[in-house]
C-alpha positions as CSV (number, residue, x, y, z in Angstrom):
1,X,0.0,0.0,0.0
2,X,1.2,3.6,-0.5
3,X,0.6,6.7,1.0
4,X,-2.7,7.5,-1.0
5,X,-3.8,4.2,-2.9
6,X,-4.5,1.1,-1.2
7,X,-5.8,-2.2,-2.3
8,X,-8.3,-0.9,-4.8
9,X,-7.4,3.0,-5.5
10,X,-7.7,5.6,-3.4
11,X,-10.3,5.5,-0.8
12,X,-11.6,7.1,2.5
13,X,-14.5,9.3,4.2
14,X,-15.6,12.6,2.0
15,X,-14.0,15.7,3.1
16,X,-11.9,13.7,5.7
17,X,-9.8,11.6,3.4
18,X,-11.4,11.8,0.2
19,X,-11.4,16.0,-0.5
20,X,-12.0,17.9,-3.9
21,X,-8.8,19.1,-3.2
22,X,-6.8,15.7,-3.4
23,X,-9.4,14.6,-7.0
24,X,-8.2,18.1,-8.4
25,X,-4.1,16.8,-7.6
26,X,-5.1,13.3,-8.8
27,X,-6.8,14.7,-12.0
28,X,-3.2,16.8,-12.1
29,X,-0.9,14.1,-11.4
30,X,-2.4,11.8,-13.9
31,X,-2.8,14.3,-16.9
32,X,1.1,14.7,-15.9
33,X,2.0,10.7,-15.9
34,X,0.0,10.5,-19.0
35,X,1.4,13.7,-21.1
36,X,-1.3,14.2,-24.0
37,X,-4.2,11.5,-24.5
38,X,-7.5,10.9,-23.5
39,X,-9.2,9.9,-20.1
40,X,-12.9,8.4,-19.5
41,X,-14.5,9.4,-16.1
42,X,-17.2,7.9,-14.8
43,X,-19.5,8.0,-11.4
44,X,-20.9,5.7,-9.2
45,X,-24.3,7.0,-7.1
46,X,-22.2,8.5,-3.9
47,X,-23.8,12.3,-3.3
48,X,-20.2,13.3,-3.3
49,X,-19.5,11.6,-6.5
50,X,-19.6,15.0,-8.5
51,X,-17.8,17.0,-6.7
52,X,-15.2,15.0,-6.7
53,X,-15.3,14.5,-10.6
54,X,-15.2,17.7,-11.3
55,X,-12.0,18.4,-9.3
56,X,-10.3,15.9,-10.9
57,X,-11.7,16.9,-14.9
58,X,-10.6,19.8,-14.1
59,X,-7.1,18.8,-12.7
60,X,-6.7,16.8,-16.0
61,X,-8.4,19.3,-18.2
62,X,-5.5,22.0,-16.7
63,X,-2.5,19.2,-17.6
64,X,-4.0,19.4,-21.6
65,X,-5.7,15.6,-21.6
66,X,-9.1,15.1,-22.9
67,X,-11.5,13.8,-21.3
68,X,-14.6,11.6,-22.0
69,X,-17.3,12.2,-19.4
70,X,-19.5,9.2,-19.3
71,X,-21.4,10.6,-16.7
72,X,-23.6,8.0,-13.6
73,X,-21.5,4.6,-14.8
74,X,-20.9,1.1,-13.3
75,X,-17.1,0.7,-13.2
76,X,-17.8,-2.2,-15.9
77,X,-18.6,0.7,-18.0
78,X,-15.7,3.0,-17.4
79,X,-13.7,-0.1,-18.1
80,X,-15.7,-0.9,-21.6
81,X,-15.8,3.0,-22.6
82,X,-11.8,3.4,-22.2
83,X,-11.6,0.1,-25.2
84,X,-14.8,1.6,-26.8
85,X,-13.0,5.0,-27.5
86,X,-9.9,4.4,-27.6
87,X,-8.7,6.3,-24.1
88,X,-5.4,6.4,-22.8
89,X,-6.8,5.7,-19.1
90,X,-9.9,5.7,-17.2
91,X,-10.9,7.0,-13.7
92,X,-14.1,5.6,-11.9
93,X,-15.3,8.0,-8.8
94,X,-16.3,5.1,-6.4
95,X,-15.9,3.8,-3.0
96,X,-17.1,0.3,-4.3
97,X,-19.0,-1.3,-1.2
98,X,-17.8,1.0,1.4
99,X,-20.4,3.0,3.2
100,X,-22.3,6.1,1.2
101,X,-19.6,8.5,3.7
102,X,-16.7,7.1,1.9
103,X,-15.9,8.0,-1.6
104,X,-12.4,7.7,-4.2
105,X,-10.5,6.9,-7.0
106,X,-9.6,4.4,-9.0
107,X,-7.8,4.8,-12.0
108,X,-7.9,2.3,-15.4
109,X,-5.2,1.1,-18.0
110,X,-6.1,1.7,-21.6
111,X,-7.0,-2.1,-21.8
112,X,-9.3,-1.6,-18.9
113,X,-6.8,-3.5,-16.6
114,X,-6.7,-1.4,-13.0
115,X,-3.3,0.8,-12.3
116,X,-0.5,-1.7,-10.8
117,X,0.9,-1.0,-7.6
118,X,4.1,0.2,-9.6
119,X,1.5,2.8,-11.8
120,X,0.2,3.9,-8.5
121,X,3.5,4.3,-7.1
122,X,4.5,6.5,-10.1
123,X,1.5,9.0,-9.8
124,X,1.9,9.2,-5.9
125,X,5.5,10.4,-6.9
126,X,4.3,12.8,-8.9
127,X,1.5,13.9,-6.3
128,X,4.2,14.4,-3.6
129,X,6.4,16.5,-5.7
130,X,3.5,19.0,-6.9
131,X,5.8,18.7,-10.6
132,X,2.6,19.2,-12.9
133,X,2.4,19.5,-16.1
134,X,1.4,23.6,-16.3
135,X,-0.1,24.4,-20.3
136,X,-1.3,27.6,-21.4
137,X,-4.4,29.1,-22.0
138,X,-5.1,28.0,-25.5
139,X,-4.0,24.8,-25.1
140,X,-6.6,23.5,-22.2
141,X,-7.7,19.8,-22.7
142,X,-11.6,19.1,-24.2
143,X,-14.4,18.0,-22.3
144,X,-17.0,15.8,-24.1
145,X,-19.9,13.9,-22.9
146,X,-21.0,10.1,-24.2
147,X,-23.2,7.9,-23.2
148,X,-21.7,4.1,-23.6
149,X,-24.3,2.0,-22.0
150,X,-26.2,1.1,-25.8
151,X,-23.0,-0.5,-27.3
152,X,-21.9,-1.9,-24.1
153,X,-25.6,-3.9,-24.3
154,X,-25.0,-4.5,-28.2
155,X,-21.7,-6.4,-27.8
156,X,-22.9,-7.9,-24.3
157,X,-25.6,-9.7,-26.6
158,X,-23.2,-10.7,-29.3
159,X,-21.4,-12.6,-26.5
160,X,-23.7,-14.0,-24.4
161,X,-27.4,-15.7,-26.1
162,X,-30.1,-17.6,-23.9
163,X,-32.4,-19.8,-25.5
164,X,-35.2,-19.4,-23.1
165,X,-36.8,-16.6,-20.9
166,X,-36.0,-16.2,-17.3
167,X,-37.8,-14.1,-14.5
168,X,-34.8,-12.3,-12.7
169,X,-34.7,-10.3,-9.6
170,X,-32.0,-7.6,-9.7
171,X,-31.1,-5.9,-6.7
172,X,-28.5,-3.0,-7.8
173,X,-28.3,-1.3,-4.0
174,X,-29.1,2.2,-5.2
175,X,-26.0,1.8,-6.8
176,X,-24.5,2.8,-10.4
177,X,-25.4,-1.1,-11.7
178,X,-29.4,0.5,-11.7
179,X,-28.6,2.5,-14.9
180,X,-28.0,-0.7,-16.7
181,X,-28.4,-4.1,-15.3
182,X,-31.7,-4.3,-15.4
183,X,-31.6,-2.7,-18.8
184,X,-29.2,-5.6,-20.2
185,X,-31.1,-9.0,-18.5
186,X,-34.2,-7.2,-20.2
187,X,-32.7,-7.1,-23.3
188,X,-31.1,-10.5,-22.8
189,X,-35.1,-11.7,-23.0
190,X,-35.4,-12.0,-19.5
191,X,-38.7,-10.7,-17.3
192,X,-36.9,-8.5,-14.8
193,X,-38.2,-7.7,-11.1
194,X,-35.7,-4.5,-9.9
195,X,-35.1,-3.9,-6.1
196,X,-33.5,-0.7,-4.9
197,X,-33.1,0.3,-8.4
198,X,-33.2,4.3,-7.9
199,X,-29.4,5.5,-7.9
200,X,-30.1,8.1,-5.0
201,X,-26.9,7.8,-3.5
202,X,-28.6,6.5,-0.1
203,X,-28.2,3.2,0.2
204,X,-31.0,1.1,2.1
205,X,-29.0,-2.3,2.8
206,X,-25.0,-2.9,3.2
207,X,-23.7,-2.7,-0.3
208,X,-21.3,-5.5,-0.2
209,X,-23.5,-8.3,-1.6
210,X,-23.7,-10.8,1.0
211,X,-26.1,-13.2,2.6
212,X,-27.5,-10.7,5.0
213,X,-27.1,-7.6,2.9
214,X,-29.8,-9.6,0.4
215,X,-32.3,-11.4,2.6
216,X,-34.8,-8.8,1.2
217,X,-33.9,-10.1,-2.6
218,X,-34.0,-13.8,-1.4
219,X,-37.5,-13.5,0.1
220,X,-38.3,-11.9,-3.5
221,X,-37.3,-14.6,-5.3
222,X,-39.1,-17.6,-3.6
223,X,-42.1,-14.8,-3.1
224,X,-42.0,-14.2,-6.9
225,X,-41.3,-17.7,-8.0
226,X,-38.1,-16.7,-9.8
227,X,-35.6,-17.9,-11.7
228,X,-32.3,-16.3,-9.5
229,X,-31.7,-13.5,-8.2
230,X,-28.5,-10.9,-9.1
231,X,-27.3,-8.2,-6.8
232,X,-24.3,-5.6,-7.2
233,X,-22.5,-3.6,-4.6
234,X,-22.1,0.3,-5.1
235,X,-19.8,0.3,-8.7
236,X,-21.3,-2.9,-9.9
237,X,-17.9,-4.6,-10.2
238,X,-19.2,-7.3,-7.9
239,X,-22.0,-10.2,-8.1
240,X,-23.7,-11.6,-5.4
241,X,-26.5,-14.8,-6.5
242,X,-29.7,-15.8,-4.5
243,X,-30.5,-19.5,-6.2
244,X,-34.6,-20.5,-7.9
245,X,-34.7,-22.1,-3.9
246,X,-34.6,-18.5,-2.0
247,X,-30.6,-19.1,-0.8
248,X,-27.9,-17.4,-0.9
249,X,-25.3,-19.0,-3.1
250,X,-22.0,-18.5,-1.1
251,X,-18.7,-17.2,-2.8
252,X,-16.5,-19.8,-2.8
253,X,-19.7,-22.1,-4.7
254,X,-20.4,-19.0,-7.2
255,X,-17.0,-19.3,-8.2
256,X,-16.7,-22.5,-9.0
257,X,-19.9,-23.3,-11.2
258,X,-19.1,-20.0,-12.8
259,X,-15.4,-20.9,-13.5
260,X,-16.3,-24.3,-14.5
261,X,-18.5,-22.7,-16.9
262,X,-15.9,-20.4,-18.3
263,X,-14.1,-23.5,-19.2
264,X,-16.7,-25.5,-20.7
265,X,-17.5,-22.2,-22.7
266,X,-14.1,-21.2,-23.7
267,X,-12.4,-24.1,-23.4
268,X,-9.5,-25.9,-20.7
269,X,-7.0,-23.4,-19.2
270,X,-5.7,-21.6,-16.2
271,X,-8.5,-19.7,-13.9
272,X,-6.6,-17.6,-11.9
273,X,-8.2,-16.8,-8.2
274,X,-6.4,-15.3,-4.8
275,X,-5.1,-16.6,-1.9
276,X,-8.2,-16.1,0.3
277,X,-9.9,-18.7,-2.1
278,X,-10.2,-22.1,-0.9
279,X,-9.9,-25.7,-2.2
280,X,-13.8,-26.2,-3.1
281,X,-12.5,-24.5,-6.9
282,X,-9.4,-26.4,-7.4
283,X,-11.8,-29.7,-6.5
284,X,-14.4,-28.8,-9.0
285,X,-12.8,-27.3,-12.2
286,X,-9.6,-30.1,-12.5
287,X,-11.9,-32.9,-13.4
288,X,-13.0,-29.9,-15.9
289,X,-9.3,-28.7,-17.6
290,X,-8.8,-26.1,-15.3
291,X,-5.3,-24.8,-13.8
292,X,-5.7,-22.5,-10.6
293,X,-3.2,-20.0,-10.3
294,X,-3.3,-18.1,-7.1
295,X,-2.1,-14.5,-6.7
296,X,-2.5,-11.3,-3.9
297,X,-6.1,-10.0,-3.1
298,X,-7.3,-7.4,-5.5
299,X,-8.6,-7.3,-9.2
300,X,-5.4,-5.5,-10.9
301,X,-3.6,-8.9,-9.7
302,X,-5.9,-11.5,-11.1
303,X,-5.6,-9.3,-14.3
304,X,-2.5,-9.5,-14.4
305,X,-2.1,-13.0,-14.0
306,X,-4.6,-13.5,-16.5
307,X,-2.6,-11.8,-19.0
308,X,0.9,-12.8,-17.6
309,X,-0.6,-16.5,-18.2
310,X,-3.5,-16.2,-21.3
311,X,-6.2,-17.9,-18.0
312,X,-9.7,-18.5,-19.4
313,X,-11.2,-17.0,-16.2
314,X,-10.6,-15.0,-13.4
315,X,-12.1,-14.7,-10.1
316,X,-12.1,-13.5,-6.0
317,X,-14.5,-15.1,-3.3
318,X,-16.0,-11.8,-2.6
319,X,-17.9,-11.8,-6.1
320,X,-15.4,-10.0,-8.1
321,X,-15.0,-11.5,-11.4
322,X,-12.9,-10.7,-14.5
323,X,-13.6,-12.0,-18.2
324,X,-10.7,-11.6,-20.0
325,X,-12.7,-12.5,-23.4
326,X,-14.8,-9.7,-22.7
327,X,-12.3,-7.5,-20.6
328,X,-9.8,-6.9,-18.1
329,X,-12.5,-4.7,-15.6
330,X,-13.9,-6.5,-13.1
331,X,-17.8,-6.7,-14.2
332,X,-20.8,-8.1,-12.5
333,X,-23.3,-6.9,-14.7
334,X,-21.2,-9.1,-17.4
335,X,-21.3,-12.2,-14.7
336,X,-24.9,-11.1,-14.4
337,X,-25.5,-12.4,-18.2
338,X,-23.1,-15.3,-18.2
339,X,-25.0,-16.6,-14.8
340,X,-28.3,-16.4,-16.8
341,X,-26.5,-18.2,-20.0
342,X,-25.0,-21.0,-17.4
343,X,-28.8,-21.6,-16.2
344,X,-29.8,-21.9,-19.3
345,X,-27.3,-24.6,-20.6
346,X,-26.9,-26.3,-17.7
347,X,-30.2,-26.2,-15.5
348,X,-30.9,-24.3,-12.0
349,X,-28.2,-23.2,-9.9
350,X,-29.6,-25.2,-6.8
351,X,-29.0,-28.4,-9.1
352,X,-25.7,-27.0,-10.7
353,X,-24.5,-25.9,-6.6
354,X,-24.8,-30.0,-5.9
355,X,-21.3,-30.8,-7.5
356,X,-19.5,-28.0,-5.5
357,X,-17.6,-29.6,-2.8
358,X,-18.9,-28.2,0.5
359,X,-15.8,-26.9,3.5
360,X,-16.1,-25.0,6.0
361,X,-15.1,-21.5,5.5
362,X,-14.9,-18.9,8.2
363,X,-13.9,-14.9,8.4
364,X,-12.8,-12.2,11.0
365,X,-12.2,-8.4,10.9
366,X,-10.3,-7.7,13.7
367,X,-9.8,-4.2,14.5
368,X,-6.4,-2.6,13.8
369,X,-5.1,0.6,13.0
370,X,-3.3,1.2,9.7
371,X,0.5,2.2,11.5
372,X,-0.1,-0.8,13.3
373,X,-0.4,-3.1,10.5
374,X,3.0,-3.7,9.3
375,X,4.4,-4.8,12.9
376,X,1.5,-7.1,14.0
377,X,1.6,-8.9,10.5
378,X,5.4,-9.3,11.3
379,X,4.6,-11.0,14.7
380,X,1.9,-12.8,12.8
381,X,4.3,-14.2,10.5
382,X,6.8,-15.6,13.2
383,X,4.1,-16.6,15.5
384,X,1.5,-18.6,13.3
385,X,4.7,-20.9,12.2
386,X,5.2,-21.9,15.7
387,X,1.3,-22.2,16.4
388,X,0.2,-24.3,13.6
389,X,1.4,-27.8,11.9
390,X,1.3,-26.9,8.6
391,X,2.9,-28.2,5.1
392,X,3.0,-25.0,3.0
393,X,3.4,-21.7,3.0
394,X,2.3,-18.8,0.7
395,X,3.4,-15.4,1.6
396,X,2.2,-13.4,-1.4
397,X,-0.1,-11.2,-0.1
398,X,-0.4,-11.5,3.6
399,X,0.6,-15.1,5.6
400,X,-1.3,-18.0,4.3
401,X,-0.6,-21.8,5.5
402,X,-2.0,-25.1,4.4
403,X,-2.3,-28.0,5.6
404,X,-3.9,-31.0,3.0
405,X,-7.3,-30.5,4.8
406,X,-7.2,-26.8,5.9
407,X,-6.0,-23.4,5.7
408,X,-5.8,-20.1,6.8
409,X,-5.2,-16.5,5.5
410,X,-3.7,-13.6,7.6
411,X,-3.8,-10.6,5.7
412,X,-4.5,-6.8,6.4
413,X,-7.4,-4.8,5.0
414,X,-6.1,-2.5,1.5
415,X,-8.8,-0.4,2.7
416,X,-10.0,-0.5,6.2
417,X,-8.1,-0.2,9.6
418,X,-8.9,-4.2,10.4
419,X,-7.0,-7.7,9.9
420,X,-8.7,-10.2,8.1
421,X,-8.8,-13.8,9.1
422,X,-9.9,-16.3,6.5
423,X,-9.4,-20.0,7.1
424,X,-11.2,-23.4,5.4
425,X,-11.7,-26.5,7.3
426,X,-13.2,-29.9,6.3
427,X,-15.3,-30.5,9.7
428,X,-16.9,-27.5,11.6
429,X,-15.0,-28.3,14.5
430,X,-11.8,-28.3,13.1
431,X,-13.0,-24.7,11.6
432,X,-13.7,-23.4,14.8
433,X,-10.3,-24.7,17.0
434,X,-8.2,-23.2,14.0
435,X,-10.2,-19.9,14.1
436,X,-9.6,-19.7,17.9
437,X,-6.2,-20.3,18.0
438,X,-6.1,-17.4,15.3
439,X,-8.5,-14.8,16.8
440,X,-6.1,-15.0,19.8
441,X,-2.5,-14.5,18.0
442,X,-3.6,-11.9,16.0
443,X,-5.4,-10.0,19.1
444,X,-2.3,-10.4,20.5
445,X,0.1,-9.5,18.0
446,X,-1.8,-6.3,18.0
447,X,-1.5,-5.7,21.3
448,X,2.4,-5.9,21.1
449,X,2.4,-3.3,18.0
């Protein structure tokens, strides 16, 4: 992490971290890094959304760079519009799931790819140093306004075809998915049923797309007699799937039938994933072709083991999912489609959800200030070798060990003051003693920070 980005751009409360004042050096730095060229911005619902947007236009605007307003977007969108046009870069305006206080940045490679940690590191350079590009009056960048979201449904249908007709319920979280999710299942032939489908900016249930965040959309469903249900968090880069039964189909399952699909679609190859994923997708998609390549948390990583590699898919357990066929943005209104064309080739996801092996799979956020973060993971580190029995090591992103029927994940949050704790057992019991013994060093290794 640097001194402004984090996992996933830059991120943090409006007006406390996230000011007009830092988007307008952003929008600076980045017409700088870039020298000449074109830039898509795009907004996600947040009430702060447009101020911030037009601090940073007019940062880059001030540096000589066009740029391409494309106005309320999903980040799918900015990510299509940037290979659409031809940009040099994109910037989405997005907190992502975070509450509707936090807001930020997050800026796109002209192949829709997110900055690398090296990129970032380059334009935070150039942010400390205040060295921008300075042009003169006559040579200020254009501003022009497009509207994407047709052609991005045009090719979406050229990609993805259903041979049937499906009753969906959408739940876009007042989020930037409203202004086209629905739109594209519709066209895909499907009846749609929309929850929270007003982008207002005021979000009525957590946005990360979870099995509490959408007991509202699973009541729906069975209530409705539907098909599946498809949610989004805030930017729509995410998926989260209620099943034709009413349930919640967790993470580590999604990602399996969906990479398993990817191959039978595209063919056998690598599926890249990261190292909070567990062994339930290796166990489905080898009998299937499929490779899994592990990498650190966040999507500009799977990306770029995608590419470094040519994978056929790639995919996080939090419902972050990247087609590299269709592009290198993380996209849930994409998923959204290809979930409708799995169900239609392959039957209902409560059927499909049968061949995923079932583990255990258990989480903690443990709370932990950010210049505390670096020390406890280094006690962490030397501590969890001496706790556990374990046969392998991955120390990637974070501390991960295995043993041949469980794992665990230490790893701190890109973009909250907390450590996570993800571990996978085979029994609930074993689960539970591993998760105890972890709680407890990480507490502790806090504490001695």
């Amino acid at each position: 992490m640097g001194k402004y980005f984090g996992t996933s751009g830059i991120r943090g409360v409006f007006n406390d971290c996230a000011t007009p004042e830092l988007a307008l050096r952003v929008g600076k730095a980045l017409g700088t890094y870039l020298d000449g060229g074109s830039v898509v911005v795009g907004i996600d619902t947040r009430t702060s959304s447009e101020t911030l947007k037009r601090a940073l236009v007019s940062g880059l605007l001030s540096t000589g760079t066009e740029v391409i307003d494309i106005g309320l977007a999903p980040t799918p969108l900015t990510g299509f519009a940037i290979r659409l046009y031809g940009a040099d870069a994109g910037v989405t305006i997005t907190a992502s799931h975070n509450p509707p206080e936090y807001n930020g940045i997050k800026v796109w490679q002209s192949n829709g790819m997110a900055y690398t940690p090296e990129m970032e590191a380059e334009l935070e350079a150039i942010l400390d140093s205040g060295n921008f590009k300075k042009i003169p009056w006559n040579e200020i960048g254009t501003l022009r306004r497009a509207n994407p979201r047709g052609e991005y449904v045009k090719r979406t249908l050229e990609m993805v075809e259903l041979e049937n007709s499906y009753t969906v319920v959408l739940d876009t979280g007042n989020g930037a998915g409203s202004v086209l999710s629905p739109y594209l299942q519709r066209e895909l032939g499907n009846k749609v049923i929309s929850l929270n489908a007003h982008p207002s900016g005021f979000f009525v249930r957590e946005l990360e797309p979870n099995a509490k965040s959408l007991s509202a959309l699973a009541k729906t469903v069975k209530a409705m007699k539907a098909d599946v249900g498809i949610a989004h968090d805030g930017d729509a880069d995410r998926i989260g799937v209620i099943d034709d039964e009413g349930n919640f189909v967790e993470y580590e399952v999604m990602l399996s039938l969906i990479a398993g699909y990817m191959l039978r679609k595209f063919g056998k190859g690598k599926v890249v994933t990261t190292v909070d994923a567990g062994f339930a997708l290796d166990d489905y998609v080898k009998p299937l072709g499929g490779e899994v390549i592990r990498t650190r948390v966040g999507d500009v990583a799977v990306a770029d083991e995608l590419v470094r590699h040519g994978g056929v898919f790639g995919g996080e357990p939090s419902g972050t999912w990247i087609i590299p066929q269709w592009n290198f943005t993380p996209d849930g209104i994409f998923a959204g489609a290809l979930v409708l064309e799995m169900i239609d080739r392959l039957g209902p996801i409560s059927e499909l959800a049968k061949d995923v092996p079932r583990y255990v799979t258990l989480r903690a956020k443990i709370p932990c200030p950010n210049e505390k973060k670096a020390k406890a993971m280094e006690i962490i580190a030397k501590e969890a070798l001496k706790t556990f029995e374990y046969k392998r090591l991955i120390d990637i992103d974070g501390i991960r060990i295995e043993n041949d029927d469980w794992w665990i994940l230490f790893r701190p949050s890109g973009t909250e003051p907390i450590m996570r704790i993800t571990l996978e057992a085979h029994t609930e019991e074993k689960a539970k003693e591993l998760m105890e013994k972890a709680e407890r060093l990480v507490r502790e290794a806090i504490a001695r920070s």
